[in-house]
ZAMARGU-4260 file (C-alpha; in steps of 0.2 Angstrom, whole numbers, plus 5000, padded with zeros to 4 digits):
<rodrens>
0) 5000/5000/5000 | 5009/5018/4995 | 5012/5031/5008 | 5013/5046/5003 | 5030/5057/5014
5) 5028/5075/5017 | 5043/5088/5019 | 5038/5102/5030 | 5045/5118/5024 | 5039/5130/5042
10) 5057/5132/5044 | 5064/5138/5029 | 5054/5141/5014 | 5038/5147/5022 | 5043/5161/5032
15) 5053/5165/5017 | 5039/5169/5007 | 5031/5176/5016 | 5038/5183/5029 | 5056/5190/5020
20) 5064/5176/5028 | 5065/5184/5046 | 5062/5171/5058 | 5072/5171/5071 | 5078/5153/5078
25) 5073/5158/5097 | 5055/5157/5089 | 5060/5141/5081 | 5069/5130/5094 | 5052/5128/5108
30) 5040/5121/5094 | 5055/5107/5088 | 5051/5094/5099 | 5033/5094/5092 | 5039/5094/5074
35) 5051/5082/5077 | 5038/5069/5084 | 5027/5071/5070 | 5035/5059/5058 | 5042/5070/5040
40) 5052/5062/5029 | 5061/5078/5030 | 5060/5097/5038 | 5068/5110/5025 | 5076/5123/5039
45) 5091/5128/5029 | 5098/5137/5014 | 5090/5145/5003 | 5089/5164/5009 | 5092/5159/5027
50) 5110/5161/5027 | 5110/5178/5022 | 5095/5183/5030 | 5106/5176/5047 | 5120/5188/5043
55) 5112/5203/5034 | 5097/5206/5044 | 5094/5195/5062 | 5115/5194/5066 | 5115/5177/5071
60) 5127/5162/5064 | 5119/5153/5052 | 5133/5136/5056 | 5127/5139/5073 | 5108/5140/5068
65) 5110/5122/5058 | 5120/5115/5074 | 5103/5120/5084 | 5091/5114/5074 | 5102/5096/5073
70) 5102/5098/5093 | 5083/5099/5093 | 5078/5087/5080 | 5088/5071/5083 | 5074/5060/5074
75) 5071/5070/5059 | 5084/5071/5042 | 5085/5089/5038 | 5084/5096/5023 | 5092/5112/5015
80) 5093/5121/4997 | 5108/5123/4990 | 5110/5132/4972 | 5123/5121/4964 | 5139/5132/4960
85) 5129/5146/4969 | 5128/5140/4983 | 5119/5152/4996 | 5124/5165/4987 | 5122/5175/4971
90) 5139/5170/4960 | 5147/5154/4954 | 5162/5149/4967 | 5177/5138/4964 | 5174/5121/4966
95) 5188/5119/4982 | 5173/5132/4989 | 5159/5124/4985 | 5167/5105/4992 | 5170/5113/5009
100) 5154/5123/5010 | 5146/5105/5007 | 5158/5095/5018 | 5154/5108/5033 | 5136/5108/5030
105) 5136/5086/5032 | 5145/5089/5048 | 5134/5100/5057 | 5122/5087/5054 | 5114/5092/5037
110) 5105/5075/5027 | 5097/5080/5013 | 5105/5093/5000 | 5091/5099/4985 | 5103/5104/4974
115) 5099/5114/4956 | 5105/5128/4943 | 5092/5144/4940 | 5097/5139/4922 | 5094/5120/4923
120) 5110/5119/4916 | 5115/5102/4924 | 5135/5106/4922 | 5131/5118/4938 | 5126/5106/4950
125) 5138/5094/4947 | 5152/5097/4959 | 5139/5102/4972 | 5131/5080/4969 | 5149/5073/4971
130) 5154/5084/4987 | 5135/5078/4995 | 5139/5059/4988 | 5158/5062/4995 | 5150/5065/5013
135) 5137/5052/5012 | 5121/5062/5013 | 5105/5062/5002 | 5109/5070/4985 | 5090/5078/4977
140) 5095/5083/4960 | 5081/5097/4954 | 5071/5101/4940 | 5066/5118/4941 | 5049/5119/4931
145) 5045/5135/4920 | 5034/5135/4905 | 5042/5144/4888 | 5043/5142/4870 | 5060/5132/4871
150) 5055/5123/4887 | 5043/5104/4886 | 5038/5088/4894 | 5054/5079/4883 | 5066/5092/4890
155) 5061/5091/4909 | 5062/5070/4906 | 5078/5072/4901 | 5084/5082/4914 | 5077/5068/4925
160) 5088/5055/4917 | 5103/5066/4916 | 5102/5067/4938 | 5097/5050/4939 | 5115/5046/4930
165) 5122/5058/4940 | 5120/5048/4955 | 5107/5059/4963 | 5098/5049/4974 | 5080/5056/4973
170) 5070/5071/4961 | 5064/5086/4964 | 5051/5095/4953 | 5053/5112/4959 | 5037/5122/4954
175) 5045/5139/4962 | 5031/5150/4955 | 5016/5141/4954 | 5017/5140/4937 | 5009/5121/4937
180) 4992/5116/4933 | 4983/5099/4939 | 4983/5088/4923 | 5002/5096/4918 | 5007/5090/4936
185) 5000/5074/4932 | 5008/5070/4915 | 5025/5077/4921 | 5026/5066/4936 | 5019/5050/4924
190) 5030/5054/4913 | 5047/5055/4925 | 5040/5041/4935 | 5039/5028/4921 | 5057/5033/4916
195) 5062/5035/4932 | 5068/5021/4946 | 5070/5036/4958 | 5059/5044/4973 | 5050/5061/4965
200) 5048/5073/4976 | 5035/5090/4971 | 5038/5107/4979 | 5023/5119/4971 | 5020/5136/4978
205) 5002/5140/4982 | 5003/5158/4972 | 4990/5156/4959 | 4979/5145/4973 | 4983/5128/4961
210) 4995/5117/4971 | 4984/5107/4980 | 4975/5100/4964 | 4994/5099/4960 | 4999/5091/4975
215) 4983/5076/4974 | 4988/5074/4955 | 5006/5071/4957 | 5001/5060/4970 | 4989/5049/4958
220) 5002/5049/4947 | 5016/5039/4956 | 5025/5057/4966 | 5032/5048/4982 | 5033/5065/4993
225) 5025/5081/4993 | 5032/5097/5000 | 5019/5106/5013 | 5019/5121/5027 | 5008/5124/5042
230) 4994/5131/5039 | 4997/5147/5048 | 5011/5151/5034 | 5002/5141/5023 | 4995/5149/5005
235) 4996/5162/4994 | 5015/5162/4990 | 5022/5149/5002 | 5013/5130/5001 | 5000/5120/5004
240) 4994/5118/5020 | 5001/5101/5030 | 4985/5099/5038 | 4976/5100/5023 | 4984/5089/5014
245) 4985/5075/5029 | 4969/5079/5031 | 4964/5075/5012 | 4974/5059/5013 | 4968/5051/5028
250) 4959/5036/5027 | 4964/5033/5008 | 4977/5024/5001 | 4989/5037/5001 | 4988/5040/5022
255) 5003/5050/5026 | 5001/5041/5044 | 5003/5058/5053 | 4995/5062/5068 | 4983/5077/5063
260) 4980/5083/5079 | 4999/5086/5083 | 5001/5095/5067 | 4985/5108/5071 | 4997/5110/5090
265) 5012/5116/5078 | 5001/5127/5069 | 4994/5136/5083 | 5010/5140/5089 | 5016/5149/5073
270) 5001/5159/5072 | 5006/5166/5086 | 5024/5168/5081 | 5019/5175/5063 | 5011/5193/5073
275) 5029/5196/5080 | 5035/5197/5061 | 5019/5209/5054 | 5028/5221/5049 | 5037/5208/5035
280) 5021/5205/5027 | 5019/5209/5009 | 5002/5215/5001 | 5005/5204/4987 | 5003/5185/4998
285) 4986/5181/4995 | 4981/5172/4977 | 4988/5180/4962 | 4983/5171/4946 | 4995/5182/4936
290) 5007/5170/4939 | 5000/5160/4925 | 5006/5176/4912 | 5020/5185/4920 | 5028/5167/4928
295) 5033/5179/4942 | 5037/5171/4960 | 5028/5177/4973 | 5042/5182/4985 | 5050/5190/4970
300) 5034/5203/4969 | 5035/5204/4987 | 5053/5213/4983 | 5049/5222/4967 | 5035/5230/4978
305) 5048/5236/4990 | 5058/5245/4979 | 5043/5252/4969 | 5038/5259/4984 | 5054/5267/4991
310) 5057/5275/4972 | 5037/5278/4975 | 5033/5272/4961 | 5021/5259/4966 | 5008/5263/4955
315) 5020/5255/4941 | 5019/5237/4947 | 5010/5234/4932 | 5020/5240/4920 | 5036/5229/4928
320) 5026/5214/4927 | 5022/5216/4909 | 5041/5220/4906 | 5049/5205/4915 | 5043/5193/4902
325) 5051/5205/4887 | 5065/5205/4899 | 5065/5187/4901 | 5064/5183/4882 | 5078/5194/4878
330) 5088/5182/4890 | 5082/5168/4884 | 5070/5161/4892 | 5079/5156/4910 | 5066/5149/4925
335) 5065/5162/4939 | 5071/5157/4952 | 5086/5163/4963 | 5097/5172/4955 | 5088/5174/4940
340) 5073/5180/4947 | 5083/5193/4954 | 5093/5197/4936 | 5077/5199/4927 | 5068/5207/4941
345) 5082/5221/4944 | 5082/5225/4925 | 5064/5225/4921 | 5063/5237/4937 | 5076/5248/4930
350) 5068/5248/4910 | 5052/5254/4916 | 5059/5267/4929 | 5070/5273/4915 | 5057/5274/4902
355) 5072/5268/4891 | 5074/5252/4888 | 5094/5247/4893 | 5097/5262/4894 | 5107/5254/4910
360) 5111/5237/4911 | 5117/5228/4928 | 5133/5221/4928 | 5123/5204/4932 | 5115/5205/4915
365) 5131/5209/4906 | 5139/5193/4916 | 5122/5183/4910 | 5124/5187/4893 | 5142/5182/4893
370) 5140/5165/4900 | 5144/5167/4914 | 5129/5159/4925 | 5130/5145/4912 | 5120/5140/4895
375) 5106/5151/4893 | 5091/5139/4889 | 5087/5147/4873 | 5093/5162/4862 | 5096/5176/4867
380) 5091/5196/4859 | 5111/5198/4847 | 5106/5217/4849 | 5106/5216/4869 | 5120/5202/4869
385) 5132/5215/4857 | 5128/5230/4868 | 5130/5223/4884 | 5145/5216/4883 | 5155/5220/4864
390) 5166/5209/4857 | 5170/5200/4874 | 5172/5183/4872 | 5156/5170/4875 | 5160/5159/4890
395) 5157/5141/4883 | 5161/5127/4895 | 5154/5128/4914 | 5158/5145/4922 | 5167/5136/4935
400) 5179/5131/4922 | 5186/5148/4923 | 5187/5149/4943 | 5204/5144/4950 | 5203/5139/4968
405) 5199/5154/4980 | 5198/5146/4998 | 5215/5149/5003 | 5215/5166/4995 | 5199/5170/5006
410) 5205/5163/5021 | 5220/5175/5021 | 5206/5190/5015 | 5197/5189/5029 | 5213/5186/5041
415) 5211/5184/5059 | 5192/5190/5059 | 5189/5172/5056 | 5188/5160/5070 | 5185/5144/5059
420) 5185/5137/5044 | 5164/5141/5044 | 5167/5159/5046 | 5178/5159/5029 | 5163/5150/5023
425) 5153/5164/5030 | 5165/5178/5022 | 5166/5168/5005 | 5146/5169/5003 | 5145/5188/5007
430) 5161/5197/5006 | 5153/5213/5013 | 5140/5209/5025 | 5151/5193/5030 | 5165/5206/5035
435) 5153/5217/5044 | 5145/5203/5053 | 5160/5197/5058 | 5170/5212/5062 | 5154/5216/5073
440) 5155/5199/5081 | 5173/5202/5088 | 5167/5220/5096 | 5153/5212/5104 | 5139/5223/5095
445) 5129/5208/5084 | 5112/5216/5086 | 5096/5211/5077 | 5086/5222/5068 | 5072/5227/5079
450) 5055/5220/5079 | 5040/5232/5078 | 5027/5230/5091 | 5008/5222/5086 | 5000/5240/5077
455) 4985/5247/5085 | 4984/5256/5104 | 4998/5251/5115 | 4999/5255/5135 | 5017/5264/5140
460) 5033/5269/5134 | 5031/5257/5120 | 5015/5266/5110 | 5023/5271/5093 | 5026/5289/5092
465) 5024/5297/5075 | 5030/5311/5067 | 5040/5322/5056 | 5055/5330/5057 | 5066/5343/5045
470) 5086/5339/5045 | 5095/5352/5032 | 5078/5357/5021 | 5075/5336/5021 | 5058/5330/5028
475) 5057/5313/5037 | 5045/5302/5041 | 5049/5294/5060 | 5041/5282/5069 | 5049/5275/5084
480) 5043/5261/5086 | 5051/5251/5101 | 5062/5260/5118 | 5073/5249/5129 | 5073/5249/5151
485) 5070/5266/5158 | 5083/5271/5172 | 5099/5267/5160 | 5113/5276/5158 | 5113/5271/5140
490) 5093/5268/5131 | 5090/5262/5114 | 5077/5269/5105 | 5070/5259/5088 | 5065/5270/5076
495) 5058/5267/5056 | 5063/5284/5044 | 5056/5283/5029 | 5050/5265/5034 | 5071/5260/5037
500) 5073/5252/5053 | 5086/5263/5063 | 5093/5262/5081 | 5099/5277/5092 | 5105/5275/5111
505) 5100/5291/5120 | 5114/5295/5136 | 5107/5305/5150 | 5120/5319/5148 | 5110/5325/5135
510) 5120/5319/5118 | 5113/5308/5106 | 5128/5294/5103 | 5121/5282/5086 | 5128/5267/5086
515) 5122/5251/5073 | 5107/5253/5060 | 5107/5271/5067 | 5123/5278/5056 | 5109/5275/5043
520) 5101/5289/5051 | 5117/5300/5049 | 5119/5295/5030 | 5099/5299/5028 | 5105/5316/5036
525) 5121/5319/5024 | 5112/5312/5008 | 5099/5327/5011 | 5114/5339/5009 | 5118/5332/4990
530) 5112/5343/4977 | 5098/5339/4967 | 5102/5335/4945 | 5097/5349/4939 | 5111/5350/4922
535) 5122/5340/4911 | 5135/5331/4919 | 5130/5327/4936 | 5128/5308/4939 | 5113/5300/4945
540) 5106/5282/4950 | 5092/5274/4942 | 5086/5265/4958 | 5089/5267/4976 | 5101/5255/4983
545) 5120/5257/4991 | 5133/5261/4984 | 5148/5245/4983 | 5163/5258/4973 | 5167/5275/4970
550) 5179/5271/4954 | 5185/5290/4950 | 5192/5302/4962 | 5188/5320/4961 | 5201/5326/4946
555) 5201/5314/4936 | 5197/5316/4918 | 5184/5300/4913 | 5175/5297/4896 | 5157/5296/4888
560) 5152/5282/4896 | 5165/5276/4909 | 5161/5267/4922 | 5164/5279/4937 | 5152/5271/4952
565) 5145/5255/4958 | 5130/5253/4964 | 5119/5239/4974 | 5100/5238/4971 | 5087/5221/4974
570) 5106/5211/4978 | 5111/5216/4959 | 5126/5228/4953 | 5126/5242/4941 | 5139/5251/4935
575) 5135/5270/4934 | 5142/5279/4919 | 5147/5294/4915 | 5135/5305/4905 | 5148/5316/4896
580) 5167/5316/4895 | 5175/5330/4905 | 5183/5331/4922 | 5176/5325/4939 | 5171/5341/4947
585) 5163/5333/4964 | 5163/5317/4973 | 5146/5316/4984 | 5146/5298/4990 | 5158/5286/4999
590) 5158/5267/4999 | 5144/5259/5009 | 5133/5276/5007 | 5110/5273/5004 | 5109/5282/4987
595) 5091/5289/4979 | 5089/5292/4960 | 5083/5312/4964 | 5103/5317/4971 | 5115/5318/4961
600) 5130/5305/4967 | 5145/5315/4955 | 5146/5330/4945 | 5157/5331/4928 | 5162/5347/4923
605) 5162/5345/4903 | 5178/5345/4893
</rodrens>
């Protein structure tokens, strides 16, 4: 008689999608002796987005966040995403890096890797299969599902075959956007199952309100395991609920054997949990059939809302939607999923912003159209390619190829900041943050960004307080939202400006000291002192983001067209360029610097 197995994603991808990936593990741990008794075949609760997340945003470990979770679920496997040459992060790493990520990974007790490419391109995960076979864990080899002119039932089959000769011990058809329908679900899964002798796992996203038809067609069809999540971070763009599903299957051939009632207990406690995180949820979580045109993850609308509305220019969500798949053809049809999600999301953004069509390209693009991220699943636009990147040569074989070994060249980067061989790991991932992190660790000043408290009336010091405030002919918008003990020498104050968490510490001898997120507060300050473009020459940003290089000094004598700054916006570079040839006349920005497109960053005086 078939049992169907369930992976519960609570721990990873749920909050994830829709939460921005911000739980923090002390709201984890008390409620993984109940998850561990229930009986998964697996719980996801690493990779992904966690491990930035970890470092950029809540300041704890991620190696020491795994080592937890293995502490707390001794009866459980768990399970992680990895992105094949990727990794966690958002660049292809040398193949001594991604063995060592891998090796540390198994030793902290990780069981089962889900390993895939954003391009499907098999070469990818390669190295990533051997270095999870090498340590003895559960290879998934993926299949990461998108609907295109150049993409078919044949193709996805053999991708199957190609992981199943790969050694990959089980399948996972990765529905990342919700893109499948019931009877597509069910011919996919016969097909791969009667070419197949390997477990098929489904992971659908619940975005265009489908995935449970999905899920109870997969099953029917020969799927062996089916990806779910709590019901009270259930729907819209994370999964299915577990109970649902348990609930669906009871009593039938397919029983999962899971105790129902347990399950509900779980989900209770996280909807609870979820109203400490409220002010991570997104307005686009609920069912969105558009899915099914645009092919747009859910938790990648979530961020293109952001940045619409910090550039406020919300009311043009419409408008990026409908570009994205132009976007997307012009690259050739790649699945969107991380990183490509972001590629094509970031450029999109910046098209319709621009009102110019690559008029700026990120450097991400440029790299993509090169080869760089690997083969591009169908043609991409010759225009676009030659004026991205000129007569650069195409990258043929697997990026990789190209990488020479890089762990003993990072390990002396990061020098004595690094306690062990994980925090290299930690650096490698995210040069910038890593270091920060880091750095911040050895001075004792690791603090979390600050949670908001519940909306609505509030008794005490801790009632949000709004209001505006003028710094330098600059209006902000302030709401302090949290305030530590009263009676201490030093008392933080949590603020959002301009809906940016900041921090200040207040001492009682009437000075303000800023310490952490509030230097933020003190750039906001400054940036309201740069001039606003108002001729030829000054240098601007299409998007607000932060600035990663300042490439000219003040002095130098650059060209039409030059690459003068860097900048970071939605995780992707750009290189801004110099509008006219001429002298560098004024420097406004420094490495590290929040940067809005209405100031103007450098001003060229013209030849």
């Amino acid at each position: 008689m078939p049992k169907i197995n369930v992976t519960e994603v609570v721990l990873r991808d749920a909050h994830q999608s829709l939460l921005a990936t911000r739980l923090r593990l002390e709201d984890m741990l008390p409620i993984c002796p109940q998850l561990d008794a229930i009986g998964y075949w697996s719980l996801e609760c690493w990779g992904g987005a966690t491990f930035d997340a970890c470092v950029r945003f809540l300041k704890e470990d991620p190696w020491e966040r795994l080592g937890k979770f293995r502490e707390a679920l001794p009866k459980t496997r768990l399970q992680m995403l990895l992105r094949g040459q990727n990794l966690v992060g958002y660049r292809h790493y040398s193949d001594d890096v991604v063995r060592a990520f891998v090796r540390r990974a198994a030793a902290y007790g990780m069981d089962v890797f889900r390993i895939f490419d954003a391009l499907n391109d098999l070469r990818n995960i390669r190295t990533a299969v051997e270095a999870t076979k090498a340590a003895g864990k559960h290879a998934q080899g993926t299949i990461c599902y998108t609907q295109s002119p150049v993409h078919d039932l044949a193709g996805f089959v053999r991708m199957g075959q190609e992981l199943a000769q790969m050694g990959c011990d089980s399948i996972a058809l990765k529905d990342m956007a919700g893109l499948l329908t019931p009877y597509v679900t069910a011919e996919l899964v016969r097909a791969l199952k009667d070419t197949l002798d390997l477990p098929l796992h489904l992971h659908s996203h619940a975005t265009s309100g489908l995935a449970e038809m999905c899920h109870l067609k997969a099953i029917e069809n020969g799927c062996d395991t089916i990806d779910t999540a709590i019901s009270s971070l259930a729907g819209g763009t994370s999964h299915p609920p577990t109970e649902s599903m348990v609930a669906a299957l009871r009593g039938t051939r397919y029983d999962t054997g899971l105790n129902l009632e347990l399950i509900q207990q779980v989900g209770i406690y996280f909807y609870q949990v979820r109203k400490r995180y409220h002010q991570f949820e997104s307005e686009f979580t609920g069912v969105d059939t558009r899915v099914q045109v645009n092919q747009v993850p859910g938790g990648m609308i979530s961020n293109l809302a952001h940045q619409l509305k910090e550039q406020q220019a919300l009311e043009r969500m419409s408008a990026v939607l409908e570009e994205i798949p132009r976007v997307r053809k012009d690259l050739g049809y790649p699945p969107l999923v991380t990183p490509t999600s972001q590629i094509v999301g970031t450029q999109a953004v910046i098209n319709v912003l621009t009102d110019q069509r690559y008029q700026t390209i990120t450097n991400e693009v440029k790299l993509y159209l090169q080869g760089r991220y690997g083969r591009a699943p169908g043609p991409v636009n010759p225009t676009l390619q030659q004026q991205a990147i000129g007569n650069e040569e195409l990258v043929e074989c697997r990026p990789a190829d190209l990488l020479p070994p890089e762990l003993e060249r990072l390990t002396q980067a990061i020098g004595p900041l690094a306690l062990t061989d994980d925090d290299v790991l930690t650096y490698a991932m995210f040069p910038e943050v890593g270091r920060a992190f880091l750095t911040q660790r050895a001075a004792g000043t690791l603090q979390p960004e600050p949670l908001e408290p519940p909306p609505g009336p509030a008794a005490g010091e801790h009632a949000p307080t709004e209001f505006n405030i003028a710094v330098h002919g600059e209006t902000y918008h302030v709401k302090v939202t949290g305030a530590g003990q009263k009676g201490q020498t030093d008392r933080h104050f949590y603020l959002s400006i301009d809906g940016v968490p900041e921090e200040v510490v207040v001492e009682t001898l009437d000075h303000v000291v800023l310490t952490g997120g509030a230097q933020g507060a003190i750039k906001k300050a400054i940036a309201g002192r740069r001039p606003k473009p108002d001729k030829p020459g000054q240098v601007t940003t299409a998007m607000p983001g932060n600035i990663v290089d300042v490439l000219v000094k003040e002095g130098a004598t650059v060209t039409a067209g030059q690459p003068v700054l860097v900048a970071e916006a939605m995780k992707m570079e750009t290189e801004i360029q110099a509008p006219i040839a001429g002298t560098v006349s004024a420097v406004y920005v420094i490495k590290g610097d929040a940067v809005n497109p209405d100031e103007v960053l450098l001003e060229i005086t013209p030849a």
